[in-house]
C-alpha positions in Angstrom: -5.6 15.5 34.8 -3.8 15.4 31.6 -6.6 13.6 30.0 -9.3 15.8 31.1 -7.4 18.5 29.3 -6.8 16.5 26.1 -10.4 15.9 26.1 -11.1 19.5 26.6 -8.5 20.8 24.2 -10.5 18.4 21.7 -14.0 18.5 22.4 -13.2 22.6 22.2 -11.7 22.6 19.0 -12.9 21.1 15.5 -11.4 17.9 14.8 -9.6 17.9 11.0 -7.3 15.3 9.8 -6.0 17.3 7.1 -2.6 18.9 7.7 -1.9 21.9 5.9 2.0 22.6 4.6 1.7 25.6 6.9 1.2 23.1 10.3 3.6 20.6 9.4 6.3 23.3 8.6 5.3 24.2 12.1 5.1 21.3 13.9 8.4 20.2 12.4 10.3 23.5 13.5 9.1 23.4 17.1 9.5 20.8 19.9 10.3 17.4 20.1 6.8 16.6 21.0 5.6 18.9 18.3 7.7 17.5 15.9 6.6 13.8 16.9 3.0 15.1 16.1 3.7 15.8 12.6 5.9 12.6 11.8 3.2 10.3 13.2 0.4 11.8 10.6 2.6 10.9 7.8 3.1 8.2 9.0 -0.3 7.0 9.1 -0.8 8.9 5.5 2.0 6.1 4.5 -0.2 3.5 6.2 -2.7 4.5 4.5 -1.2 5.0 1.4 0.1 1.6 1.9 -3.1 -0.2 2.8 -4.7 1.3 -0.1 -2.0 -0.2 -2.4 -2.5 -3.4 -1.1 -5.9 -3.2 -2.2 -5.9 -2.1 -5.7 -3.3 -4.6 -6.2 -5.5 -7.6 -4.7 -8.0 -6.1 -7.0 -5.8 -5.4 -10.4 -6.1 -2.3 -10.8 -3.0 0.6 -11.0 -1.3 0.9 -8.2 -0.5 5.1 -6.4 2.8 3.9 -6.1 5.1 1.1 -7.5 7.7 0.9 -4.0 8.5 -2.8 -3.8 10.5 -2.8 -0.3 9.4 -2.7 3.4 7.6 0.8 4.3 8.6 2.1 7.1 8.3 5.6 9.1 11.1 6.9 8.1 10.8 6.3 4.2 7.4 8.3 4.3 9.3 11.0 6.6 11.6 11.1 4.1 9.8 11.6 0.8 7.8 14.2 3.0 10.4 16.1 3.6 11.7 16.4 -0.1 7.9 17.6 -1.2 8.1 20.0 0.9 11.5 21.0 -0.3 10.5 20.6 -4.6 7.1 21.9 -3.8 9.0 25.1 -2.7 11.5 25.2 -5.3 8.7 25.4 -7.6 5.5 26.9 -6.4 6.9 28.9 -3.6 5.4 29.3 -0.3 1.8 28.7 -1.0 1.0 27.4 2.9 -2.4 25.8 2.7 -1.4 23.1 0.5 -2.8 19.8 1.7 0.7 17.7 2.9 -1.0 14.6 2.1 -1.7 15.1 -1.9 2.2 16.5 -1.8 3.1 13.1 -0.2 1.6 11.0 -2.3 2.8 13.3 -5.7 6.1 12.9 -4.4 5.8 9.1 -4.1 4.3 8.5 -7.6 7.4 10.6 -8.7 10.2 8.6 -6.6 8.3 4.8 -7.7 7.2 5.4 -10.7 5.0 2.3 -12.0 6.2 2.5 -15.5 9.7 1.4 -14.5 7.9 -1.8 -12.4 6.8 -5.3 -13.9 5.8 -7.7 -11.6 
């Protein structure tokens, strides 16, 4: 039963991967489950922020993000939650903010590549 209704609640609903600031900050402030919802999509962002390191690298070219030690869920949940908190501190509470461009901002910030040689 609980798959028919999964299937129903999104075959009835349009499908987006983006996740606005204004879901996460929702998703993080309600349940457990809820809140295991929102730290699974960054961690696939980090995934895929990772995967997509991995190839520029193989190919030469700049890297998004210069962070040299294992990834993990909880570094990406991490550097979510303090874009969240800067991107307050200076833009205010502008909700529909795309969380994965703030992710990624704040990792470029945090690993800079200019402080990196291989």
């Amino acid at each position: 039963l609980e798959v028919v209704m999964f299937l129903f609640a999104v075959s009835s609903s349009p499908c987006k991967a983006e996740m606005t600031l204004e879901t996460y900050m929702k998703l993080m402030t309600g349940s457990a489950s809820e809140r295991a919802v929102a730290e699974t999509y960054i961690d696939g962002l980090g995934d895929g922020f990772t995967w997509a390191n991995t190839e520029l690298e193989a190919n030469k070219m700049p890297l998004l993000f210069c962070y040299r030690g294992a990834t993990s869920k909880q570094l990406f949940n991490k550097h979510a939650a303090e874009a969240v908190s800067k991107y307050f501190a200076k833009k205010g509470p502008t909700m529909k903010v795309p969380l994965s461009i703030m992710l990624l901002y704040r990792l470029k910030e945090a690993y800079t590549c200019q402080s990196y040689s291989k």
